[in-house]
N, C-alpha and C positions, 0 to 999 in steps of 0.2 A: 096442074103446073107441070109442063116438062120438064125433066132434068137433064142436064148433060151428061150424056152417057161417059163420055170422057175422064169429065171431071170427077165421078167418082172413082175411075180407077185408079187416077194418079192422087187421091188420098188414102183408097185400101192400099193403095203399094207404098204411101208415107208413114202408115202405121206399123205395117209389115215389117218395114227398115226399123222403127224406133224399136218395136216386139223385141228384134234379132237383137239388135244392138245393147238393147238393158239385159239380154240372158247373159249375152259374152261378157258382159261389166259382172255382173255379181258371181259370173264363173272365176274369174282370173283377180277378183280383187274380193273375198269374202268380209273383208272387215266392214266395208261397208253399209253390209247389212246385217251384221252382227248375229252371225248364224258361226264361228271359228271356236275351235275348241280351248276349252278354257289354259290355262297358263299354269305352270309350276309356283306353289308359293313363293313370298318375298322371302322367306324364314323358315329356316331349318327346325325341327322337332326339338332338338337339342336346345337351340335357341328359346323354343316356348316355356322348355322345363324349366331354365335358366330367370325365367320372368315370374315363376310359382314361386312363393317364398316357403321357406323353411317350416313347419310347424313348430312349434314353439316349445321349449323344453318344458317338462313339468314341472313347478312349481313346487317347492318343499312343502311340507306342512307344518301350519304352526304350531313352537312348542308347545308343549303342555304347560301350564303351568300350577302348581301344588305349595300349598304350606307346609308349618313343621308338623311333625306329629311323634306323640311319647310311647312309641313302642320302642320294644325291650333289647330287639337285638341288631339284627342285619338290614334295620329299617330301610328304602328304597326312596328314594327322596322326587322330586320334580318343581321345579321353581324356572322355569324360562330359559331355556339352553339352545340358542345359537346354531347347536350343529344337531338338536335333532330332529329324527325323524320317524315320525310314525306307523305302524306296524298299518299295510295293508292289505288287501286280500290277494291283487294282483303282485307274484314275487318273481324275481326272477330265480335260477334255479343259481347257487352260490356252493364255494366247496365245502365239504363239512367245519365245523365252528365257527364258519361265521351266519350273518345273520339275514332270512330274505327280507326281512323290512327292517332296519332297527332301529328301533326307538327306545328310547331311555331317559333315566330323571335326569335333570339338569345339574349343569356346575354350580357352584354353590351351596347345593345344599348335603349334609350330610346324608347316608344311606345306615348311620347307626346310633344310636339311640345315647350311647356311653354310658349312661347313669339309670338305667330305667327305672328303678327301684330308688334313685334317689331322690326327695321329695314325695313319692307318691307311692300306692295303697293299692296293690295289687288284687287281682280273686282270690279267692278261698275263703278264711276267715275276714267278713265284714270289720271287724274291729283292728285289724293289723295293724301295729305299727309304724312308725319308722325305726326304731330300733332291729326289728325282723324285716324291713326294706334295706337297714343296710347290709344285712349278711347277704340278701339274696341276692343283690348287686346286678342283676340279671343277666342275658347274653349281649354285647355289643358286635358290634356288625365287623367286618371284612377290612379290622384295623382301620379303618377313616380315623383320623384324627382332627377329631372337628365337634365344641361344644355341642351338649346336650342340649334342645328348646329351652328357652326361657322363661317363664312362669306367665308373662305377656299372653302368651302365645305366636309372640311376634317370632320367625324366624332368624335365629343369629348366623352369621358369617359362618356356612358350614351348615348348619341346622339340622333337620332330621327328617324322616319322614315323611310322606303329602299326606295331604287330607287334613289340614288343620284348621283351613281355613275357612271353616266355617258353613261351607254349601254342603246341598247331600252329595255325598258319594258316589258315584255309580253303581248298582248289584248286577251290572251287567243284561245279558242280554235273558229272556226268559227262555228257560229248556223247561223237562217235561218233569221236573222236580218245582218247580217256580210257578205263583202263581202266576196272573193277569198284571198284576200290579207291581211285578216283580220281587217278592218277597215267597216266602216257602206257604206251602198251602195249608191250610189251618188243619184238613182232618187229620194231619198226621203228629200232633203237639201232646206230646209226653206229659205223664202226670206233671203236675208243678208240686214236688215237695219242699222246693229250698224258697230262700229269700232271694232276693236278684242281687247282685252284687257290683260292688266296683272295678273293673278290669282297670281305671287307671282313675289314681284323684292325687292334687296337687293340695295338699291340708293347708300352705301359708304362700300360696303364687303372690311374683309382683305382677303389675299393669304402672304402663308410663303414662304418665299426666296427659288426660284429654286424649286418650285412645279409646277405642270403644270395648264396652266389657262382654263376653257371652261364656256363658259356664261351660258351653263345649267343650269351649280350649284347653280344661282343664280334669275334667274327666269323662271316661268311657264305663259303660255300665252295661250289665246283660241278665239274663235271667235261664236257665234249666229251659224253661219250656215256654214264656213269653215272650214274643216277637216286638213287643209295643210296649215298654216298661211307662209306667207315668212315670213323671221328673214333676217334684214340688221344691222351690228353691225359695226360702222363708228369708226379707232382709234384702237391699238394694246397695248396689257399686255407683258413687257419682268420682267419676274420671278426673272431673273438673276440678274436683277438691280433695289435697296432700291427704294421707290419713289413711288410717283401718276400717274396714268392712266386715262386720261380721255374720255369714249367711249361715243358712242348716238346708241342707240339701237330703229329701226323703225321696226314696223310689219306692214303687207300687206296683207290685206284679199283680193279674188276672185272679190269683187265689187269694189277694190279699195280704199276703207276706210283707215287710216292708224292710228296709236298710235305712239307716238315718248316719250321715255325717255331716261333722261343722266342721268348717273354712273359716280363714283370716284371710282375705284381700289386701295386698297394702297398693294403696295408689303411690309412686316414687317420681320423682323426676329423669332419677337414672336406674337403673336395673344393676342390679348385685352381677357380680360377674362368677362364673361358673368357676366348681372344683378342682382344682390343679393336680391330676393323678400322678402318682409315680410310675417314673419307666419301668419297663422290666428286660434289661436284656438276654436276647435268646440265649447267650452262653449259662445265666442262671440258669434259665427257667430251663435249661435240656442238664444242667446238674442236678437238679431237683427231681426231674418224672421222667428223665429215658431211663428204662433196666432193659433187663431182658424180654421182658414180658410189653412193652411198648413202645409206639413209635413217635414222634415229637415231631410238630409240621403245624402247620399255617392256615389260615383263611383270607381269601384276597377278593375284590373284585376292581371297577375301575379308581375305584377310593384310593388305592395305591399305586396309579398310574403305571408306567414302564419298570417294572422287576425285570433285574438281571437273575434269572434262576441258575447260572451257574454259581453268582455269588452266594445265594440266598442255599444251594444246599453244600454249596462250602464251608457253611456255617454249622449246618449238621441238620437242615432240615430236612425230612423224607419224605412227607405227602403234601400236598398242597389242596384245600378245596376252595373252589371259583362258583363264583354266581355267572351264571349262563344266563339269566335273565329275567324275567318276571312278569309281570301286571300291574300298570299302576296307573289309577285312577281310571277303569274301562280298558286301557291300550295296552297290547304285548309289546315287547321291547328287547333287546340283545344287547348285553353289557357290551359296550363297543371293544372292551381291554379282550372280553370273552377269546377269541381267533388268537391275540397275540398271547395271552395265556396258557392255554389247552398247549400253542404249538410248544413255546418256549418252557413248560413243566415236563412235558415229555420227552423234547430233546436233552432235557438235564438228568433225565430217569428217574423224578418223582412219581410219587403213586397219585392218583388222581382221583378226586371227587369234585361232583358241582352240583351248589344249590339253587333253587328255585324261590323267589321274591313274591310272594303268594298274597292279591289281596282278594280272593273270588267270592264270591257271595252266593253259587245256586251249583249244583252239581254240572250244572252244562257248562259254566266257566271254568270250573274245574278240566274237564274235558278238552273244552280248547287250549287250553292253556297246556297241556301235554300234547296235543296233538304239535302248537308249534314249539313245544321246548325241545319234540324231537326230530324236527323239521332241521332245529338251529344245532344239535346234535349230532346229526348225522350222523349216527351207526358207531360213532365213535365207543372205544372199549376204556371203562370206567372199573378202579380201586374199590368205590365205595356205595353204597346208596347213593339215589338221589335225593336231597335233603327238601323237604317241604317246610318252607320259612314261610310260616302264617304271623304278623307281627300287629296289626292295626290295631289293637286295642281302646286306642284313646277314641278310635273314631266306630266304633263295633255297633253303638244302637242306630248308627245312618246305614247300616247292611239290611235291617228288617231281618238278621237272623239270632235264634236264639241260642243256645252251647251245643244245644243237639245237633243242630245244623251245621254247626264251626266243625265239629267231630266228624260229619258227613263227610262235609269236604275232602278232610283227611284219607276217610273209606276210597275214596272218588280214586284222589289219587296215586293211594298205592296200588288200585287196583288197575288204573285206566298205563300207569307205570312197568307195571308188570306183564299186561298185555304188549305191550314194545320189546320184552326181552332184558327187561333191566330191572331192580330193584329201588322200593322207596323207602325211607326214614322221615321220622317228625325230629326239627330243630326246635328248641327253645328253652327259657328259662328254668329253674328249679320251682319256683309257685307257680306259673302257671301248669308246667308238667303235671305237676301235683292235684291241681283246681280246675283246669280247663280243659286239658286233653284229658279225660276220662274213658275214653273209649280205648279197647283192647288196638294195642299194635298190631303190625306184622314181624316187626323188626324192634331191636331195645335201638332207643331215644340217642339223639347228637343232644348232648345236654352242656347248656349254659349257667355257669354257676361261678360269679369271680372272686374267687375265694383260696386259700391253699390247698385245704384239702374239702370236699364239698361233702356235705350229707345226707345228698340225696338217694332216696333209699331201692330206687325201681330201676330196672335194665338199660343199662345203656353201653353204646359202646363207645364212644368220642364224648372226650369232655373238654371243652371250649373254657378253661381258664384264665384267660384274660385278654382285654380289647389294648393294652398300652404296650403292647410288647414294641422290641425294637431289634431289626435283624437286617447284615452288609447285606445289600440289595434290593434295600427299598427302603425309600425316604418316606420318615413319618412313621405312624403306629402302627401295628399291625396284631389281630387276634394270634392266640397261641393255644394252640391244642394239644392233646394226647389220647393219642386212638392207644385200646386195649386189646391184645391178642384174642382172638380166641372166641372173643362177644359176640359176632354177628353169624 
């Protein structure tokens, strides 16, 4: 077939045109073929960050919460508090006295014992008294004015102590003194020559109608050298029904030894209401023991909330010692009055000391528990020892430790204390001094003895004579002491 030769030029030259034509279109109008550079966002950066939400503040931690418990002096209390907040690792760095996490027992419940010795049966001699419980009167705490626990074990308005209520304890965390199960490791358990004894028994406690009964609540036991005392409690409490109970309660230590005491339970509708002490105002009690030879001063912590210390040494006080803070149940904690304390003693020109709320159970607790008390310290320059307030007695066989161990603690402390540049003291009663710390000092004893003149026979230099005192600048009771020249 011919073709027209014609005819295909004037089509290569109609393609030729369209060729031309589509280059200069997508030269002079790029968007149409979508080959143009891209565009500037709709939205500024600023604007983006503005669409990120906030992260979210941290959350407080819940409080603690703790029963009463019948230790003897400066007891530390925790029952459900609102404002606090728990000691954690990560702190921010804060100015000295106060606290990088602070956590502490709660309102409501007392931090001191009042009566320790009253109703119940100290260490030493298994057979003791209440007649020789009421001389010994024990040490009560940082003036709180707030009844003693209730024979219940129920907490009253004020109450005392944690740890009463009934669950184990914490013995904290395991260091290289503790065994696997958190208790001290057996090769190292001292002859057993003694009987094991009662660190705290209630001989005729109440319980209110249709509450439940556990002998916990009403005593603490230990032994020399066994960690694991048996408990035989002969004779049953029905709640349910008004009336006395009468049980015999036997411990058994590993060599055999035993304690034997009997109890009267009364089941009541109402509970008896606690001892009504006398006041004692600081003008007596500084006519009675300032001379020459000593000085007359106070014990505080947040138990007597806001002290005006100019009034308080208007009055004629001259040292003051503050609880800086403590251990309780597992958690460190910062008296929160602690900052306003330390400042307001110092501005007034008191001499200063502060004790430690001790309830550690293994030499590594001990350890922490200095490392932050001098975290919350901060360098600051101190009057007196620092005072080691070991008080938990009621609750002692839920540590897994036995006296020897209690005694460590102490070694722990003065020693891991003194590596910081500061000196330590042991606080507490006149029986337990006597029956429990056994172990050689560093220093003579802050001794607790609520009595006129006390009889206790071994070194001390600060004697803690009574929890009811009353002094211008602070509402409510307050401890009264007299430090001895010359002692330390």
């Amino acid at each position: 077939m011919r073709v027209n030769k014609r005819f295909l030029y004037i089509f290569a030259g109609l393609l030729s045109f369209l060729a031309v034509g589509f280059l200069g279109i997508c030269i002079l109008f790029p968007e149409f073929t979508g080959s143009r550079e891209p565009e500037e966002p709709v939205f500024a950066l600023e604007e983006i960050r503005e669409e990120i939400p906030e992260p979210a503040a941290e959350a407080e931690e819940a409080p603690l919460v703790a029963g009463a418990d019948g230790s003897e002096g400066f007891g530390e209390a925790a029952n459900g508090s609102d404002d606090l907040q728990v000691a954690s690792a990560e702190t921010a760095a804060t100015p000295a006295g106060t606290s990088p996490a602070a956590a502490e027992p709660e309102e409501g419940a007392s931090e001191d014992a009042q009566d320790p010795d009253a109703g119940t049966e100290e260490a030493g001699d298994p057979s003791k008294g209440a007649e020789d419980a009421e001389e010994e009167e024990g040490s009560g705490d940082a003036g709180q004015d707030a009844p003693a626990d209730d024979a219940s074990g129920e907490k009253k308005p004020g109450g005392d102590d944690a740890g009463e209520s009934g669950e184990e304890k914490p013995s904290g965390e395991q260091g290289d003194e503790a065994g696997g199960d958190g208790k001290q490791p057996s090769e190292d358990l001292p002859e057993d020559t003694k009987a094991p004894v009662f660190l705290s028994f209630s001989s005729s406690p109440e319980i209110k109608q249709g509450k439940a009964f556990d002998i916990h609540n009403y005593i603490g036991y230990g032994d020399d050298a066994d960690r694991n005392v048996d408990l035989e409690v002969t004779g049953s409490v029905d709640t349910s029904v008004l009336g006395e109970y009468p049980l015999t309660i036997r411990l058994t230590d590993d060599a055999g030894h035993t304690t034997t005491k009997e109890m009267k339970v009364r089941v009541v509708t109402e509970l008896s209401p606690g001892p009504d002490r006398e006041r004692e105002a600081f003008s007596d009690f500084a006519a009675a023991y300032k001379t020459d030879e000593t000085d007359i001063g106070i014990d505080i912590s947040r138990w007597q909330g806001a002290v005006d210390f100019e009034k308080v040494k208007a009055a004629g006080c001259e040292f003051v010692y503050m609880r800086i803070g403590g251990l309780d149940d597992g958690e460190l904690y910062t008296d929160r009055y602690f900052a306003a304390n330390l400042a307001g003693a110092k501005a007034a020109g008191l001499k200063i000391g502060i004790y430690w709320h001790a309830e550690e159970g293994s030499a590594e607790e001990v350890r922490k528990s200095v490392a932050y008390l001098m975290e919350v310290l901060g360098g600051e320059a101190l009057d007196f020892p620092i005072a080691y307030d070991w008080e938990d007695y009621k609750n002692f066989e839920r540590y897994g430790m036995n006296l020897a161990d209690l005694n460590n603690c102490l070694k722990v402390f003065e020693t891991a204390v003194e590596e910081n540049g500061y000196t330590a003291c042991l606080y507490g009663s006149k029986n337990f001094q006597e029956n429990v710390w056994t172990c050689p000092k560093k220093l003579p004893v802050w001794l607790a003895h609520y009595t006129k003149s006390t009889s206790y026979a071994g070194d001390y230099f600060m004697w803690q004579h009574s929890c009811t005192g009353r002094i211008d600048g602070i509402d409510g009771d307050v401890d009264l002491d007299v430090y001895y020249h010359g002692r330390l």
